[in-house]
N, CA, C and O atoms as CSV, one atom per row, in Angstrom:
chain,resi,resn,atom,element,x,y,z
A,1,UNK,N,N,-10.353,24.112,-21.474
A,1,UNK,CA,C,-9.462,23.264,-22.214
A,1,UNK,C,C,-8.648,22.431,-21.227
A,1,UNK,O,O,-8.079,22.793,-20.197
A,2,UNK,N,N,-8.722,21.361,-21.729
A,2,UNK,CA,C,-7.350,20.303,-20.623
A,2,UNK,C,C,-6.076,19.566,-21.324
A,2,UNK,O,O,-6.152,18.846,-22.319
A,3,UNK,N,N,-4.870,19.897,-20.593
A,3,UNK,CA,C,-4.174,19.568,-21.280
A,3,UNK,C,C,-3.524,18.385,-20.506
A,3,UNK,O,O,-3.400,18.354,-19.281
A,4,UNK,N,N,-3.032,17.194,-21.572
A,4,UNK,CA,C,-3.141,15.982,-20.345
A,4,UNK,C,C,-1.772,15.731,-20.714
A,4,UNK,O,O,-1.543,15.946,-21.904
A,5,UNK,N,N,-0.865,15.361,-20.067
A,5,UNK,CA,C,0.849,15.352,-20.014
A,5,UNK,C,C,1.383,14.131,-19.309
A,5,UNK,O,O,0.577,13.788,-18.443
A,6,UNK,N,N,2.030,13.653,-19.338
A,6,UNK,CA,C,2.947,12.589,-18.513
A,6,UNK,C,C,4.395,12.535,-19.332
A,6,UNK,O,O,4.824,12.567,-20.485
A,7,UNK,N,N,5.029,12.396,-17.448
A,7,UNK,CA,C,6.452,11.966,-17.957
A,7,UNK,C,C,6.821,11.184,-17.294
A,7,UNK,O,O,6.513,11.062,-16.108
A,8,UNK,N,N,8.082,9.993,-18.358
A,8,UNK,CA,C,8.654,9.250,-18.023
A,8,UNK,C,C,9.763,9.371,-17.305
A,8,UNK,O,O,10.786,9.857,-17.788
A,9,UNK,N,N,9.644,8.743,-15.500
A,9,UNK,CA,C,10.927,8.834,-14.831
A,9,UNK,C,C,11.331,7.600,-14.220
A,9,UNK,O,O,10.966,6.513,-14.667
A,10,UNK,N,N,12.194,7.747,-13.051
A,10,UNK,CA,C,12.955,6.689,-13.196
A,10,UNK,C,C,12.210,5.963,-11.585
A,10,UNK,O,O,12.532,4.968,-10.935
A,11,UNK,N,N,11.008,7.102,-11.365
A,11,UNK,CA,C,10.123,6.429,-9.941
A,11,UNK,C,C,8.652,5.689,-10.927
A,11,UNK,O,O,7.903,4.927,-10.315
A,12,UNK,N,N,8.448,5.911,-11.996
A,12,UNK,CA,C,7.432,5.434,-12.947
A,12,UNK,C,C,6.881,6.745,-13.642
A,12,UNK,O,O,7.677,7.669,-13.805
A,13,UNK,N,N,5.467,6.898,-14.096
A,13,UNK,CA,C,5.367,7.127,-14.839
A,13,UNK,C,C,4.505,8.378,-13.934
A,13,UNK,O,O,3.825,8.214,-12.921
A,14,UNK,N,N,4.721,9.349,-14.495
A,14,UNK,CA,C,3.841,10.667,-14.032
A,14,UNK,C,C,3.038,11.158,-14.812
A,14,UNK,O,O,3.522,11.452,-15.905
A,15,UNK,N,N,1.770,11.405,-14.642
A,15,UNK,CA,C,0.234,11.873,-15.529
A,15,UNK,C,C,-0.107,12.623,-15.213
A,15,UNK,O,O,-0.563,12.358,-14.101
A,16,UNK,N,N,-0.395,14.554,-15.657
A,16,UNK,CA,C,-1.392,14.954,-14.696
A,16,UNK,C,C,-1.928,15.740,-15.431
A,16,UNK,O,O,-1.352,15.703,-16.518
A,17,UNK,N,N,-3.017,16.692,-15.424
A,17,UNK,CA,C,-3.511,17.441,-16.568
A,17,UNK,C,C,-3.293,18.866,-16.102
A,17,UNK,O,O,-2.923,19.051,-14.943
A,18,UNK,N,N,-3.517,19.995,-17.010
A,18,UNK,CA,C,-3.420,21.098,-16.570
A,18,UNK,C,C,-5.301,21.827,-17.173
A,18,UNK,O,O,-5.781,21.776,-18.306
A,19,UNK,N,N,-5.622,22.137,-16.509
A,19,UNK,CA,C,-7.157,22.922,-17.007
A,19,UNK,C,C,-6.924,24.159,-17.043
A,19,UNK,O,O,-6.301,24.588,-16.072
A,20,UNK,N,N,-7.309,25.142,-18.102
A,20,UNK,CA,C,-7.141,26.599,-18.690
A,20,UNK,C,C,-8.484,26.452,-19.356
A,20,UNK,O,O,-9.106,25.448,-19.703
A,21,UNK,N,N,-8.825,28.074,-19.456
A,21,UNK,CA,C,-10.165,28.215,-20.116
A,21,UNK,C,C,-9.816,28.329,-21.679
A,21,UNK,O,O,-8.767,27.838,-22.094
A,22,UNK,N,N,-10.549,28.865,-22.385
A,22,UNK,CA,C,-10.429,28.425,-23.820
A,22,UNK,C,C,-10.033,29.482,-24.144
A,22,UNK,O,O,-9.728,29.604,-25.331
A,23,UNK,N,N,-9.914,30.389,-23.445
A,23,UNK,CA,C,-9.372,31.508,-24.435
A,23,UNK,C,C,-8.192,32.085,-23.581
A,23,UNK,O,O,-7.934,33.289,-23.594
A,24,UNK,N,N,-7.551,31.260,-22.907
A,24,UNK,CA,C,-6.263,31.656,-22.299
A,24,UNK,C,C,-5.189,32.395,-22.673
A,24,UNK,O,O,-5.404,32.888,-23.780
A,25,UNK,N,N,-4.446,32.599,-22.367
A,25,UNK,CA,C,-3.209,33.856,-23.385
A,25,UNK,C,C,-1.784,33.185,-22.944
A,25,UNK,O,O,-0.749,33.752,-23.291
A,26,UNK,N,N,-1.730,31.978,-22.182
A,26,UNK,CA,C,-0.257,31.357,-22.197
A,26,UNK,C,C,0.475,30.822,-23.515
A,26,UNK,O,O,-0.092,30.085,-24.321
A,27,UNK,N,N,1.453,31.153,-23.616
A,27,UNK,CA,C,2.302,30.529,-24.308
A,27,UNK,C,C,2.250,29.019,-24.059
A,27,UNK,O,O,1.698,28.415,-23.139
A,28,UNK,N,N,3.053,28.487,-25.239
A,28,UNK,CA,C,3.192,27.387,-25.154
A,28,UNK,C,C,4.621,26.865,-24.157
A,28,UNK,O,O,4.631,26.045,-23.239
A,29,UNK,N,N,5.589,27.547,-24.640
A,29,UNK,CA,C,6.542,27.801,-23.609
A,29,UNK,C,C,6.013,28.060,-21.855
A,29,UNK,O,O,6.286,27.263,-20.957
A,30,UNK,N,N,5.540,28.826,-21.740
A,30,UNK,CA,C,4.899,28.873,-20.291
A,30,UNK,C,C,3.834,27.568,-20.024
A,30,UNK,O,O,3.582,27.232,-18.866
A,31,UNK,N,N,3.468,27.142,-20.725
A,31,UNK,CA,C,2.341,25.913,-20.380
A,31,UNK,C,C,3.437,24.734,-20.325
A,31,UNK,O,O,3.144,23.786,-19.597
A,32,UNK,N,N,4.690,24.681,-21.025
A,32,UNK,CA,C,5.644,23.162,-20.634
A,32,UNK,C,C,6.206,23.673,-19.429
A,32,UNK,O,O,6.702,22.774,-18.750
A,33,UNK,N,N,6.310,24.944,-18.875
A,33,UNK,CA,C,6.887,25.158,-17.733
A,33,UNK,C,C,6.060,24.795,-16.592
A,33,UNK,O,O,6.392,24.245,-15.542
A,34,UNK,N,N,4.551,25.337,-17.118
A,34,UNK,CA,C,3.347,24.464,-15.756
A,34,UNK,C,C,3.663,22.914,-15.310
A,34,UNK,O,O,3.568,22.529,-14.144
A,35,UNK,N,N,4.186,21.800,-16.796
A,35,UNK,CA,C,3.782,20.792,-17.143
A,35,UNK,C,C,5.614,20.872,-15.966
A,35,UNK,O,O,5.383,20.483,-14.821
A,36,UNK,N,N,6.598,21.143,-16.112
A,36,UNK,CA,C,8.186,20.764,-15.732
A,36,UNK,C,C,7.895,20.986,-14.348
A,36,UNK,O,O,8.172,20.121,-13.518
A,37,UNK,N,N,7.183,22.431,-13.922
A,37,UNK,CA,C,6.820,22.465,-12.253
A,37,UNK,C,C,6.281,21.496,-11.608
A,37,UNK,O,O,6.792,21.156,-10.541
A,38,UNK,N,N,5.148,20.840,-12.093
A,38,UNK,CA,C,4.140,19.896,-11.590
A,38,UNK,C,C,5.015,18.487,-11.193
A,38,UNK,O,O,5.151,17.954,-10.092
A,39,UNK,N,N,5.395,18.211,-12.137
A,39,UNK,CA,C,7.035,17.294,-12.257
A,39,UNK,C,C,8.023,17.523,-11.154
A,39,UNK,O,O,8.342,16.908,-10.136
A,40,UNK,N,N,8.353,18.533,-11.680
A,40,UNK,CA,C,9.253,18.663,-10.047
A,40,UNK,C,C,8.658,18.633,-8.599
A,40,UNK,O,O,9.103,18.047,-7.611
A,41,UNK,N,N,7.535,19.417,-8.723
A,41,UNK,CA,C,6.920,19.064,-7.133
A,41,UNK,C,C,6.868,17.929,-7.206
A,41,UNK,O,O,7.893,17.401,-6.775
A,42,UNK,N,N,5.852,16.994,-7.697
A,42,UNK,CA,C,5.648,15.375,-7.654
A,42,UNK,C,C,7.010,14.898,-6.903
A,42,UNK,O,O,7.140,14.662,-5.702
A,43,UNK,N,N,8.329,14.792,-8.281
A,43,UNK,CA,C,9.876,13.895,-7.737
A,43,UNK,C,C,10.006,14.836,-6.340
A,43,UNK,O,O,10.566,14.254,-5.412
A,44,UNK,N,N,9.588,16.125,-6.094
A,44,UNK,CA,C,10.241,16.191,-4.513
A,44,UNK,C,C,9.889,16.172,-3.526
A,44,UNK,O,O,10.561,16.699,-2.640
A,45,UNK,N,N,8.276,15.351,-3.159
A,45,UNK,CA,C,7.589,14.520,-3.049
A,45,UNK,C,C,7.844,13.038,-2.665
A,45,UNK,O,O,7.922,12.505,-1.558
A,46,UNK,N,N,7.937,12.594,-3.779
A,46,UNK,CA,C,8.251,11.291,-4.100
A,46,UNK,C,C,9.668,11.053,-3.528
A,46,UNK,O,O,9.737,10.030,-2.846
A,47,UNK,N,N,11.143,11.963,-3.682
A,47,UNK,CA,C,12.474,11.708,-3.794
A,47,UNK,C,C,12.339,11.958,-2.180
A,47,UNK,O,O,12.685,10.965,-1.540
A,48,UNK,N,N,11.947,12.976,-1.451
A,48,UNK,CA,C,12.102,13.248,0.042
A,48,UNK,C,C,12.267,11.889,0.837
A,48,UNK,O,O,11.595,10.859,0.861
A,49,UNK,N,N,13.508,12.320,1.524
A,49,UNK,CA,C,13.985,11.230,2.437
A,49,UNK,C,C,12.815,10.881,3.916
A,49,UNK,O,O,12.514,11.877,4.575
A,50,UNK,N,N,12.411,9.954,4.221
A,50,UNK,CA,C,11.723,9.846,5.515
A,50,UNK,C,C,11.847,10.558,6.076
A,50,UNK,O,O,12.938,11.124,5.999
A,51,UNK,N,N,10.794,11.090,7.096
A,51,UNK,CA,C,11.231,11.673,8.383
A,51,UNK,C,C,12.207,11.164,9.650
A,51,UNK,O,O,12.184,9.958,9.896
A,52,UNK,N,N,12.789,11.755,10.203
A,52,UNK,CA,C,14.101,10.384,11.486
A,52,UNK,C,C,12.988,10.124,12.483
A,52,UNK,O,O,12.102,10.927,12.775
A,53,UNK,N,N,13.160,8.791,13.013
A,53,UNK,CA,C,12.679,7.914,14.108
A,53,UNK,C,C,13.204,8.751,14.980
A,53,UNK,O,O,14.417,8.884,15.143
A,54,UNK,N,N,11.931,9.646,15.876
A,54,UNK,CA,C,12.104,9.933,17.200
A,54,UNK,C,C,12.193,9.160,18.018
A,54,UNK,O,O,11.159,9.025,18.672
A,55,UNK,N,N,13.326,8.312,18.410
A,55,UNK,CA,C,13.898,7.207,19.543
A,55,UNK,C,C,13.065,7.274,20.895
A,55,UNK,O,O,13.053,6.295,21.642
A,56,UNK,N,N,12.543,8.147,21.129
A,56,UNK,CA,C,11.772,8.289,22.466
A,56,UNK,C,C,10.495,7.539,21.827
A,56,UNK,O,O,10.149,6.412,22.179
A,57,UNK,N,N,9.878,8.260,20.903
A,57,UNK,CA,C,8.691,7.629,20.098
A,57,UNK,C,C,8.545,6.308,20.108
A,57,UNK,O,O,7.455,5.758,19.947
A,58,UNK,N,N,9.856,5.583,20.336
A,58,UNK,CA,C,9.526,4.122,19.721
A,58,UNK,C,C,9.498,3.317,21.039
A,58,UNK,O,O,10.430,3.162,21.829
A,59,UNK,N,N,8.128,2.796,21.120
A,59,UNK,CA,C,7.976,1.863,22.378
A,59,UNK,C,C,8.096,0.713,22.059
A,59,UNK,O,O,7.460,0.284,21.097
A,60,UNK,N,N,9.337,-0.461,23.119
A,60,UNK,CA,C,9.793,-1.716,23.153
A,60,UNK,C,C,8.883,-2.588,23.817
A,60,UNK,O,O,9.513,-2.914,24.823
A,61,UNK,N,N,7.486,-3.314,23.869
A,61,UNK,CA,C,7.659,-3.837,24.682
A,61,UNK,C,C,7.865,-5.389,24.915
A,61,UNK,O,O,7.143,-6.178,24.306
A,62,UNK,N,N,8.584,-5.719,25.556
A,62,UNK,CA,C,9.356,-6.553,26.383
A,62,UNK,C,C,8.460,-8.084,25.844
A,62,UNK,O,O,7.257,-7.823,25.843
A,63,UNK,N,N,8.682,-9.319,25.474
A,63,UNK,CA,C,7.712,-10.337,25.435
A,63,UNK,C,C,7.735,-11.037,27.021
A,63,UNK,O,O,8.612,-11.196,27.870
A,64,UNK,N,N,6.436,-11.325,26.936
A,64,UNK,CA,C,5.231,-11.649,28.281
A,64,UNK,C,C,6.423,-13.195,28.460
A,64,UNK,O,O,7.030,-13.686,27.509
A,65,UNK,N,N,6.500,-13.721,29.969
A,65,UNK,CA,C,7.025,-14.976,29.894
A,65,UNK,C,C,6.082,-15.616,30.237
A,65,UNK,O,O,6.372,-16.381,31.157
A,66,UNK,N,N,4.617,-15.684,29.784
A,66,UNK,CA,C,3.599,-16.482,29.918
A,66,UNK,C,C,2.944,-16.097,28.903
A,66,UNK,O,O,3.296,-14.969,28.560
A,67,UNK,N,N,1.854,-16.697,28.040
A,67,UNK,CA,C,0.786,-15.479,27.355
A,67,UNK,C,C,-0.253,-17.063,27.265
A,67,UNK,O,O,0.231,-18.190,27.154
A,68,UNK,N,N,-1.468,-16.798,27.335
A,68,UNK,CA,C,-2.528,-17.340,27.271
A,68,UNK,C,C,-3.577,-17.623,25.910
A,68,UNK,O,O,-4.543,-16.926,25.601
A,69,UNK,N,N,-3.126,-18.747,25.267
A,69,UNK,CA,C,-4.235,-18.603,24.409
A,69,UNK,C,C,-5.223,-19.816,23.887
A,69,UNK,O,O,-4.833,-20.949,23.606
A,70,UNK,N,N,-6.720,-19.297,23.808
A,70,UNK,CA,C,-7.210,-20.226,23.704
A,70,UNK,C,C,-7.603,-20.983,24.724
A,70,UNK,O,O,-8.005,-22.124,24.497
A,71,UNK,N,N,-7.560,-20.534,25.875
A,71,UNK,CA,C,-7.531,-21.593,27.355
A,71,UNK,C,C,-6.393,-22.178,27.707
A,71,UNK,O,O,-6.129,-22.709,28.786
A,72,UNK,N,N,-5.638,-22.049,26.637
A,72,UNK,CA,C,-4.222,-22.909,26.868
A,72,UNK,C,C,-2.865,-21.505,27.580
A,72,UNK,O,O,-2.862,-20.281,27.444
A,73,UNK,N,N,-2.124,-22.220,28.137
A,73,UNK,CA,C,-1.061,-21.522,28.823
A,73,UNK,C,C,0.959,-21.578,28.141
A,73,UNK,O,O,1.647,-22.597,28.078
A,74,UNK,N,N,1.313,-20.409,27.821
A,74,UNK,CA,C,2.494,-21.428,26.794
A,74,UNK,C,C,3.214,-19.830,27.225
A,74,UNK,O,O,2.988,-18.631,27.068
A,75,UNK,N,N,4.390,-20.910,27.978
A,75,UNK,CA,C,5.572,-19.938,28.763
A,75,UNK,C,C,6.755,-19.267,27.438
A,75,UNK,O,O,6.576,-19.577,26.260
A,76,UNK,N,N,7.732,-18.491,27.798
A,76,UNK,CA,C,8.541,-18.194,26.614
A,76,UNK,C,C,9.464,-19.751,26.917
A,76,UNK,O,O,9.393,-20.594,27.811
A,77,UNK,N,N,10.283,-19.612,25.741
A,77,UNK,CA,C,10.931,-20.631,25.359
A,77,UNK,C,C,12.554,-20.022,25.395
A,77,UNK,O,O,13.017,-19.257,24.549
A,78,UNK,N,N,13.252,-20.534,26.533
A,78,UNK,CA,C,14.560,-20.522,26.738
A,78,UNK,C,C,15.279,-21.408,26.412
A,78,UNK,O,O,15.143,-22.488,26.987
A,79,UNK,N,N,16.355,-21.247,25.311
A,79,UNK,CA,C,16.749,-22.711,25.129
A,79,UNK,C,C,16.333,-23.613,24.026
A,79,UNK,O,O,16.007,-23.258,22.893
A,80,UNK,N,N,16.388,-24.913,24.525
A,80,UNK,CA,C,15.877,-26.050,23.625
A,80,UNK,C,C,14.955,-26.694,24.071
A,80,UNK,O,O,15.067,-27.392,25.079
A,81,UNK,N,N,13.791,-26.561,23.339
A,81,UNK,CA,C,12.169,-27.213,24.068
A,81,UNK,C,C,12.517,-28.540,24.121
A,81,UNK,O,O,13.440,-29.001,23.450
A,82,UNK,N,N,11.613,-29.398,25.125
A,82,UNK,CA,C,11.768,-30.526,25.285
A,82,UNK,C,C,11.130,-31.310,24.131
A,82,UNK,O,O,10.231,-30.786,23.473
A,83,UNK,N,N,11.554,-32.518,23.871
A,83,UNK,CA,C,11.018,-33.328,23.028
A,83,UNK,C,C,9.477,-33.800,23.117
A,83,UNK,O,O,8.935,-34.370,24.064
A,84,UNK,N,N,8.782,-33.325,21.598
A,84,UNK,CA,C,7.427,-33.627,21.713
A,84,UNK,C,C,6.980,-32.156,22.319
A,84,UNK,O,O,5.749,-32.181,22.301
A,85,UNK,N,N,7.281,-31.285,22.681
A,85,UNK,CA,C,6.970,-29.783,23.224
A,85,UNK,C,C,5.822,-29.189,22.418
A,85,UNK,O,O,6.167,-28.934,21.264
A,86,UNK,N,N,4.532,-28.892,22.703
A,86,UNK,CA,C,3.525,-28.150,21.263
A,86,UNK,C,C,4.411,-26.696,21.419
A,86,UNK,O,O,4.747,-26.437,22.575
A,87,UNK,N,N,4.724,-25.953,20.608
A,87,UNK,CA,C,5.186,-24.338,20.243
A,87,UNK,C,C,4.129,-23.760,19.209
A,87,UNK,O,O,3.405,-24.117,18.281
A,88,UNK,N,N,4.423,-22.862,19.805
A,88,UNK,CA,C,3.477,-21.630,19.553
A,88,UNK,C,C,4.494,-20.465,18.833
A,88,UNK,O,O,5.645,-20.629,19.238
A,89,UNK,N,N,4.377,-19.349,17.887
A,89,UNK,CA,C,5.322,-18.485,17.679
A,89,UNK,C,C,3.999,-17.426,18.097
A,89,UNK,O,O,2.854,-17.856,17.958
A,90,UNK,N,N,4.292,-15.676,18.744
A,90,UNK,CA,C,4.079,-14.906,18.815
A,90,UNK,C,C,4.880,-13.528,18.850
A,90,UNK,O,O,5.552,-13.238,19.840
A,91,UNK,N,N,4.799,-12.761,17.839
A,91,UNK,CA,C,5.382,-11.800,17.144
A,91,UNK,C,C,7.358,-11.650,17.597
A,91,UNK,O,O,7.943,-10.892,18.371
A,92,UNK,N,N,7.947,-12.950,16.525
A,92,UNK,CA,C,9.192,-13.455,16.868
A,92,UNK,C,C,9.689,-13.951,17.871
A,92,UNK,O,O,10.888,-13.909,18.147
A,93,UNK,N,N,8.506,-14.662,18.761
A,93,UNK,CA,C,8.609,-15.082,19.876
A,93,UNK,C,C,8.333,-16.509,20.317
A,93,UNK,O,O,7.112,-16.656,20.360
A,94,UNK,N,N,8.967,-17.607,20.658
A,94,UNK,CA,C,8.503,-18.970,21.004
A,94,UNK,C,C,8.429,-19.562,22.026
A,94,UNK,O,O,9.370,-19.761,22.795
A,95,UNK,N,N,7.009,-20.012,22.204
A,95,UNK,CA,C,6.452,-20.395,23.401
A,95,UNK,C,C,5.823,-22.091,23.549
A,95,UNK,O,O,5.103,-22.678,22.741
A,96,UNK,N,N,6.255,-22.491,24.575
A,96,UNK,CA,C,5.395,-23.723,24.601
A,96,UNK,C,C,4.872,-24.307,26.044
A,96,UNK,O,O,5.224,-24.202,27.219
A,97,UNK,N,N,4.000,-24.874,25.428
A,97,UNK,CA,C,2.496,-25.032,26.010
A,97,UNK,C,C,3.121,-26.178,27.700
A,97,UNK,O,O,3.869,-27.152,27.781
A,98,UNK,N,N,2.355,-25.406,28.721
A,98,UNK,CA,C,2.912,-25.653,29.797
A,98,UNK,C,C,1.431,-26.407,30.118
A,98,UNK,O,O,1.243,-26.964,31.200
């Protein structure tokens, strides 16, 4: 037998079924308690705060003051490019073509 359940919360909508054989001996009371557990694991799941950024973990690295692309050569950009300058952006970074 399957019993198919969802509840409405406030992360969306939760669906899940419960499978018992046909001649099971739960209450009905004990089967909304399967259906309230399943629920709660899910939201504490779902509600769990991130894990914290191990600060060592997180590698910076530094933008290149040259980077090459295409055959072409395009230094970082200090300042205010000269007029007529081609720019390039690379990952929040602006470069132009030397």
């Amino acid at each position: 037998m399957k019993i198919d359940f969802e509840f409405d919360t406030p992360n969306g909508v939760f669906r899940d079924a419960i499978h018992l054989p046909d001649d099971h001996t739960f209450t009905e009371t004990e089967i909304e308690e399967m259906k309230q557990q399943r629920l709660d694991n899910w939201l504490a799941i779902v509600n769990a705060p991130p894990p914290p950024v191990d600060e060592m973990a997180v590698l910076v690295v530094p933008a290149a003051d040259t980077i090459e692309i295409a055959g072409e050569t395009y230094q970082k950009l200090d300042g205010v490019p000269q007029s007529g300058a081609k720019l390039i952006e690379v990952n929040n970074v602006w470069y132009f073509k030397i």
